[in-house]
C-alpha positions as CSV (number, residue, x, y, z in Angstrom):
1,X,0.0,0.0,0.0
2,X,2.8,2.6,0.4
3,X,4.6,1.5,-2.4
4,X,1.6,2.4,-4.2
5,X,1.0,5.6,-2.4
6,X,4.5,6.6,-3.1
7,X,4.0,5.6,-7.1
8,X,0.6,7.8,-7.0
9,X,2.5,10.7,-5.4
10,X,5.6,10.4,-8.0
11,X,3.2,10.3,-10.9
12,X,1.1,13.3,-9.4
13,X,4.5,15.4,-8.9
14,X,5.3,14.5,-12.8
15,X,1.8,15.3,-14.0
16,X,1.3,18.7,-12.5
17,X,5.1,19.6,-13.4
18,X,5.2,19.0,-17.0
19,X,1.8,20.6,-17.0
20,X,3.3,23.8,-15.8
21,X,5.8,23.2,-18.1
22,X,3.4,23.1,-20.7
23,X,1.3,26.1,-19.6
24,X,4.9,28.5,-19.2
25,X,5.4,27.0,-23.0
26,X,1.9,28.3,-24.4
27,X,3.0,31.9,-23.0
28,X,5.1,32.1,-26.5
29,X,8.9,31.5,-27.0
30,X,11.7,33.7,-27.6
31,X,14.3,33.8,-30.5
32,X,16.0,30.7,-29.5
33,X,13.3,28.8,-30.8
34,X,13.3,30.0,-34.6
35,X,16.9,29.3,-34.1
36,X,16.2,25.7,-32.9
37,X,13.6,25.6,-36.0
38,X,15.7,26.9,-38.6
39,X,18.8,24.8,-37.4
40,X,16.1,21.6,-37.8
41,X,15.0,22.8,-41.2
42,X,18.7,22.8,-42.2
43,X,19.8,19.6,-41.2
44,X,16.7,18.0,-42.9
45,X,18.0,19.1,-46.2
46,X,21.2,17.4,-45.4
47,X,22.9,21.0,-45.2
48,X,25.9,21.5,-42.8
49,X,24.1,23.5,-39.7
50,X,27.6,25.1,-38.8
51,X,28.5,26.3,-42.4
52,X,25.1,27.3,-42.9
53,X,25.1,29.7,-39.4
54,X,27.5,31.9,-41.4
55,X,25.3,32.4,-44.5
56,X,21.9,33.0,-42.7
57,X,23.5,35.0,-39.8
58,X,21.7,33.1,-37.1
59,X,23.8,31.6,-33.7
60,X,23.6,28.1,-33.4
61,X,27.0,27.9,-30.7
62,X,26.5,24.0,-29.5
63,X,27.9,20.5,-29.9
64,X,26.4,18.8,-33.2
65,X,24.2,16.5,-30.0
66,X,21.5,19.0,-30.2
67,X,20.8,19.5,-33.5
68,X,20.9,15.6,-33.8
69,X,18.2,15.4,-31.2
70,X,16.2,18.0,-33.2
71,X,16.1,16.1,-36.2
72,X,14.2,12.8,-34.1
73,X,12.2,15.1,-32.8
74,X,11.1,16.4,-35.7
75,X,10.5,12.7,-37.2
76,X,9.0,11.7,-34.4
77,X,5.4,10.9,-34.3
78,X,3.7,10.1,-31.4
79,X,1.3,7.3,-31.6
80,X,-2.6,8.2,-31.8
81,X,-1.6,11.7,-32.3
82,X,-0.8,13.7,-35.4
83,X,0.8,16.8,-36.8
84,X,2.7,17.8,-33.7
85,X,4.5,20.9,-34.5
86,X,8.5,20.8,-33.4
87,X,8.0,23.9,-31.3
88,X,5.8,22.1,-29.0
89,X,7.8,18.8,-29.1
90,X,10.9,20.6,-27.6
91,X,9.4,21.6,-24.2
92,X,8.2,18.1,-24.3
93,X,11.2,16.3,-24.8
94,X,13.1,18.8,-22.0
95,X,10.2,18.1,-19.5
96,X,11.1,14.0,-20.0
97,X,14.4,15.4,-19.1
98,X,13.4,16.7,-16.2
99,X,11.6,14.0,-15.2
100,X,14.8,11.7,-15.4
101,X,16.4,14.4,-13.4
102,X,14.0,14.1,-10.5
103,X,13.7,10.6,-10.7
104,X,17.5,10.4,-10.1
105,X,17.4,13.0,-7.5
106,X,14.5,11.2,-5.8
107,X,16.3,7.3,-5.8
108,X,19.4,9.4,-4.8
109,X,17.9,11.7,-2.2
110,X,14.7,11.3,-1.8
111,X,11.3,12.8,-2.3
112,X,11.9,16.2,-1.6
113,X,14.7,17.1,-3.0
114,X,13.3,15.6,-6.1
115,X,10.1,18.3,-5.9
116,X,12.6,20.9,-5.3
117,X,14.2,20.2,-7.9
118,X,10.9,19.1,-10.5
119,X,8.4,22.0,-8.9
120,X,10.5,24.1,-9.0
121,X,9.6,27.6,-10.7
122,X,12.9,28.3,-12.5
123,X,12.7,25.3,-13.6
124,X,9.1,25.3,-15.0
125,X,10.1,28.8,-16.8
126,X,13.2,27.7,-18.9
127,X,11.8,24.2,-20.0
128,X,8.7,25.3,-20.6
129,X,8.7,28.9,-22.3
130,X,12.4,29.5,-23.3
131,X,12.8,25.6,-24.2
132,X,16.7,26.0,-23.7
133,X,18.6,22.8,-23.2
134,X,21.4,22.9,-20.7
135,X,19.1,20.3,-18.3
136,X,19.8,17.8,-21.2
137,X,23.5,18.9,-20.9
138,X,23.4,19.1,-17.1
139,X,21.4,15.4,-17.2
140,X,24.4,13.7,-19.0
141,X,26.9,15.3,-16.7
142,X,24.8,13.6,-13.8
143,X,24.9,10.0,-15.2
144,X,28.9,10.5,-15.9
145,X,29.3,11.8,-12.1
146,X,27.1,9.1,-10.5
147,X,29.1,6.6,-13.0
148,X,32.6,8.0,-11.6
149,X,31.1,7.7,-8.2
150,X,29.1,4.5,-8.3
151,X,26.1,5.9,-7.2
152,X,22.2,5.5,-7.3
153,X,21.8,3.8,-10.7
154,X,25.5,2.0,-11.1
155,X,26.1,0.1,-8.6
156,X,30.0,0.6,-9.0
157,X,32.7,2.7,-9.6
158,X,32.5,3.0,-13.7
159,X,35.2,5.7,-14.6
160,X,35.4,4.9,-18.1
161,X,31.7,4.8,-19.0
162,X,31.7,8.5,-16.9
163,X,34.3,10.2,-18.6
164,X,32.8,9.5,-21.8
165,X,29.4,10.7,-20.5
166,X,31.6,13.7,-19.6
167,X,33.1,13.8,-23.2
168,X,29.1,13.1,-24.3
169,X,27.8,16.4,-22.1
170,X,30.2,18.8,-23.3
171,X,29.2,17.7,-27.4
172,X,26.1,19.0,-25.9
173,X,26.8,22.1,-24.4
174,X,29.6,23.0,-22.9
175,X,28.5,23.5,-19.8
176,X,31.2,21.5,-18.2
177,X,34.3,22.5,-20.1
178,X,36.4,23.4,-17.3
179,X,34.8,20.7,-14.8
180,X,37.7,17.6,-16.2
181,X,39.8,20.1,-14.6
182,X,38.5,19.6,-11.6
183,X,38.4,15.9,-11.1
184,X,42.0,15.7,-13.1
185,X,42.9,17.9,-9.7
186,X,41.5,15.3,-7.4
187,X,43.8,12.5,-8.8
188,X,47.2,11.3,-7.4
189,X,48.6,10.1,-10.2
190,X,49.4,12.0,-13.7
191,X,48.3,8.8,-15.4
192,X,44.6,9.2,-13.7
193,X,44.9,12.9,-14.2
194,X,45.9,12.5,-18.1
195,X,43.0,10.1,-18.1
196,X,40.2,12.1,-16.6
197,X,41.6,15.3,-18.7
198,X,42.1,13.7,-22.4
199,X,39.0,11.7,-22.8
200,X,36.5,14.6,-22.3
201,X,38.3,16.7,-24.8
202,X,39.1,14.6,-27.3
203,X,35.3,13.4,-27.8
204,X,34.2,16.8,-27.3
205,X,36.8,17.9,-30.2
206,X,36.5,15.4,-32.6
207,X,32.8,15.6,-32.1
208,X,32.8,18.5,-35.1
209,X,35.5,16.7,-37.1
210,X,32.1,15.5,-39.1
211,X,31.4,18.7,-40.1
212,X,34.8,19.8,-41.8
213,X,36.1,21.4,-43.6
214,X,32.8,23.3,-44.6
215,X,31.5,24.5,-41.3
216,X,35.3,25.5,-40.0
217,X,34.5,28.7,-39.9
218,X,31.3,28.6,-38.5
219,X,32.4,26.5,-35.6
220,X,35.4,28.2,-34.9
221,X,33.4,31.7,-34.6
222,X,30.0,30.7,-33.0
223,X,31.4,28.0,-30.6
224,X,34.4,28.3,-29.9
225,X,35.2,32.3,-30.1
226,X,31.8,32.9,-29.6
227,X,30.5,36.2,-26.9
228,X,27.7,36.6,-25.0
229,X,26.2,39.5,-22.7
230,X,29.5,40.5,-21.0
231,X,27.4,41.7,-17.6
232,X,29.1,39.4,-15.1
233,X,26.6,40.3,-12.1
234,X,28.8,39.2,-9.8
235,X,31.9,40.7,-10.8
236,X,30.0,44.0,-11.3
237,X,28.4,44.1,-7.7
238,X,31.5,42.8,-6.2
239,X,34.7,43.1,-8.3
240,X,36.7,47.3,-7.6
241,X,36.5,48.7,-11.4
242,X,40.1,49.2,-11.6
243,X,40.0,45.2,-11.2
244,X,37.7,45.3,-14.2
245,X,39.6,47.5,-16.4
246,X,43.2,45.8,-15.8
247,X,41.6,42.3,-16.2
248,X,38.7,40.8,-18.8
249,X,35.8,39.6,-17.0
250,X,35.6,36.0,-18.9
251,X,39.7,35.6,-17.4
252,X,38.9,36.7,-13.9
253,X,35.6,33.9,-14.6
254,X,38.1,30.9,-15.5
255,X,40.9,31.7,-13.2
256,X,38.3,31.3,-10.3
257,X,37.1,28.4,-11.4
258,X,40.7,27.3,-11.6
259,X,40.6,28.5,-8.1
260,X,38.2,26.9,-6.5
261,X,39.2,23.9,-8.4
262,X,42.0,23.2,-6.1
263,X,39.9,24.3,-3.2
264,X,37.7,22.1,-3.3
265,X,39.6,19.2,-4.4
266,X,39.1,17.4,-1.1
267,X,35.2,17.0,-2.1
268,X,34.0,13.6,-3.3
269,X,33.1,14.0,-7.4
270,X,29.5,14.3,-7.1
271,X,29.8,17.5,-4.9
272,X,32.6,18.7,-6.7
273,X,29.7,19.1,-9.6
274,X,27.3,20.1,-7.7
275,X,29.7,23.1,-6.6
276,X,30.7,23.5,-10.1
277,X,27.6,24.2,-11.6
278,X,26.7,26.6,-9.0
279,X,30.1,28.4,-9.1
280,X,30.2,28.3,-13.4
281,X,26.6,30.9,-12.7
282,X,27.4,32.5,-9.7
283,X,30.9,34.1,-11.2
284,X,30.2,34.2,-14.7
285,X,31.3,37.0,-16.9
286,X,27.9,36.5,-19.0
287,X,24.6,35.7,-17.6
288,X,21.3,35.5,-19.7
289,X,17.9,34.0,-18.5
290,X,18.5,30.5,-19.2
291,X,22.0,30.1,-17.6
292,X,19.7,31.1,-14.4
293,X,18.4,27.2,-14.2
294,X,22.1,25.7,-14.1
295,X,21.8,25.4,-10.7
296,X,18.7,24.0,-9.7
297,X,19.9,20.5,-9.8
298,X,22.7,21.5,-7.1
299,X,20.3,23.4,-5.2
300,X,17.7,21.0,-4.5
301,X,20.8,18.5,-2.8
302,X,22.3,21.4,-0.8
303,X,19.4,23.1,0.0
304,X,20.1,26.6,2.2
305,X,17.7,29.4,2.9
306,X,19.6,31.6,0.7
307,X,18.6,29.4,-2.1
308,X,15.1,29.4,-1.2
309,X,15.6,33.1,-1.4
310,X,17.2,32.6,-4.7
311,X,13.8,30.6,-6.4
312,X,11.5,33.1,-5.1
313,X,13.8,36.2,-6.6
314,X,14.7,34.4,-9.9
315,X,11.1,33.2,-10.4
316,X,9.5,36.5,-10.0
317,X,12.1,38.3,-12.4
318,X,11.2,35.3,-14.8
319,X,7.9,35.9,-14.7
320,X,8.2,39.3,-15.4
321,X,10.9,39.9,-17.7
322,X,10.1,40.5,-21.2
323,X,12.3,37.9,-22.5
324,X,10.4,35.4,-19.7
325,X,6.7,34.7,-19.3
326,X,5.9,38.4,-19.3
327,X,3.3,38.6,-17.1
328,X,3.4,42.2,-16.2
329,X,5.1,44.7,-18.4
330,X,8.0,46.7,-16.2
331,X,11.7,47.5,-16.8
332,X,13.7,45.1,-14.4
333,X,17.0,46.5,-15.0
334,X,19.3,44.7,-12.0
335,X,17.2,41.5,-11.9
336,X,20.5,39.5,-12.5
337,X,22.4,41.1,-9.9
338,X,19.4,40.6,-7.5
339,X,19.6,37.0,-8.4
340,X,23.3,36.1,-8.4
341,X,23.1,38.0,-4.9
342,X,21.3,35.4,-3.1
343,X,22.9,32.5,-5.3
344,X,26.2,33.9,-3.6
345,X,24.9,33.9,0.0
346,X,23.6,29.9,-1.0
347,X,27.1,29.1,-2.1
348,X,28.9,30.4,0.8
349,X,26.4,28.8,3.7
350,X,26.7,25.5,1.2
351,X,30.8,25.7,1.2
352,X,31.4,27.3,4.6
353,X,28.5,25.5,7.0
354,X,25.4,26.4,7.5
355,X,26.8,27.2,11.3
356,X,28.3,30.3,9.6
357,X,25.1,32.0,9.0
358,X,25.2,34.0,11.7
359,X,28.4,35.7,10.6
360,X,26.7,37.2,7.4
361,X,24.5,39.3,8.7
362,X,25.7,42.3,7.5
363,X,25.9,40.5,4.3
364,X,22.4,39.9,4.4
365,X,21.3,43.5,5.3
366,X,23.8,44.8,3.0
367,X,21.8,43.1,0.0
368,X,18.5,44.3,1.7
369,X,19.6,47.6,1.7
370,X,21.0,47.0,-1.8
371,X,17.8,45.5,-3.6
372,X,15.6,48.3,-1.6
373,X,17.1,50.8,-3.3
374,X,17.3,49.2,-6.9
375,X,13.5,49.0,-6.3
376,X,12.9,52.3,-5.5
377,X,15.2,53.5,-8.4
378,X,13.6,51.2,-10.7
379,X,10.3,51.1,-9.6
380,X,9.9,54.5,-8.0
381,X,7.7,52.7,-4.6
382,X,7.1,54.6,-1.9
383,X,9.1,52.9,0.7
């Protein structure tokens, strides 16, 4: 009888997730979208998507995975159901991701950080409405981890099979493109190092051999040289602006990650990327709405109030921003730096102890004091 109660409850969690999903997804979609359409429509006339990037001017700045998982999709039929347009497939397909994401969390962890993870607004928002794909990214990263680790589904240690799920995630998106680093740091041999490094890259890399020497060009300026915003919230609330005129943003990003890197090399794996993916958002040197879900997975496992904070923040400037669910029309000009605020905070009580709490108070009132007067810049409120 619980077993079946605790099926029921599962299946209920899934149900009224995706269904949210579904419901952010008929608010619209952004331009990613027609870029995921038109990259499909390529590569169904057998053109090569990255050549073609440079001739139609549109950014398609991924591993060849995704547009490979486009082109199912868009063959795909479902059975008893016809004519389903790609645009709504795509949410779909990212939800199922999701689902394999809480399912994992849930065998894993349990229950609730499952829901954390599955209800989870942020979540909802970028599967549903802007239908990015880092989760998919994020999900084979997961499996390598738990491989490397012997954890929930393997039942032991399986380095090989993880590093090429590592190798796997970053022909995805390269999410994790500094994270072999990181466990190449942990080792205590050069052999094991040279083997958690090499791997990773090398399938990553030849991953686009397939598409030379046509789309050389195309690759080498929309993956690998390719820019985004350069707003680095962190680095803008935090860093001196001498520090930001004598060094790039993007170099003080991957030297920190080197950083902490080593400073967290006593960690086991699985922490090491949970900490990874919270640190790659957190001190970032470009943030856009997407890259705002990266850490949702890590936050449901090392759950502080500062993340709770974080959701509630996050998911009201998703709802809101024009480039979101735009729910109300306002101008929500520091939303990010509201957002990586808190996300700071979490990763400190998550690194440090949750016993240190007490010694961030001013912290804490600091940001108050911060985001009160944003608001009544921004807002013009009465406070």
């Amino acid at each position: 009888m619980i077993n079946k109660k605790s099926t029921l409850l599962v299946l209920l969690v899934i149900f009224i997730g995706t269904s949210l999903r579904l419901v952010a997804a008929s608010r619209g979609h952004n331009a990613d979208i027609d870029g995921f359409l038109k990259t499909a429509e390529i590569y169904a006339s057998g053109g090569n998507v990255y050549q073609k990037i440079i001739d139609f001017g549109f950014g398609y700045n991924y591993g060849p995975v995704w547009f490979n998982v486009l082109s199912m999709l868009q063959k795909l039929t479902p059975p008893f159901i016809n004519n389903i347009e790609l645009r709504w497939k795509i949410p779909f397909f990212l939800s199922l991701i999701d689902i394999i994401i809480f399912l994992l969390l849930k065998k894993r962890y349990g229950l609730l950080t499952g829901l954390i993870f599955y209800l989870n607004p942020i979540s909802i928002i970028i599967t549903g409405y802007h239908a990015q794909f880092d989760n998919l990214a994020i999900l084979i990263g997961f499996l390598a981890v738990l491989a490397i680790d012997g954890q929930a589904v393997f039942k032991k240690k399986r380095p090989i099979l993880g590093v090429f799920l590592l190798g796997a995630s970053l022909a995805t998106k390269h999410l994790l493109f500094l994270f072999p680093i990181w466990l190449a740091i942990k080792q205590d041999t050069w052999r094991k190092k040279l083997f958690f490094i090499s791997i990773p890259y090398i399938i990553f890399f030849t991953s686009f051999t397939f598409y030379l020497p046509e789309g050389y060009e195309g690759i080498l300026k929309n993956v690998f040289f390719y820019k985004s915003f350069n707003n680095a919230p962190f680095w803008t609330i935090f860093a001196p602006n001498l520090l930001l005129i004598l060094i790039p943003k993007i170099l003080l990003f991957v030297l920190t990650l080197f950083l902490l890197g080593f400073i967290w090399r006593k960690k086991s794996t699985i922490d090491s990327f949970y900490f990874y993916l919270v640190s790659l958002v957190v001190f970032s040197s470009a943030i856009t709405n997407q890259y705002l879900s990266i850490p949702c997975l890590p936050i449901a496992v090392l759950w502080n109030w500062a993340y709770g904070i974080y959701i509630l923040v996050t998911s009201l400037y998703l709802s809101f921003h024009f480039d979101g669910l735009h729910l109300v029309k306002m101008e929500l000009n520091y939303g990010y730096e509201s957002c990586i605020l808190f996300l700071t905070l979490g990763l400190l009580i998550s690194s440090l102890g949750k016993n240190l709490t007490f010694k961030i108070v001013k912290v804490i009132k600091y940001t108050f004091t911060w985001l009160k007067n944003e608001a009544n810049i921004q807002l013009k409120l009465p406070w």
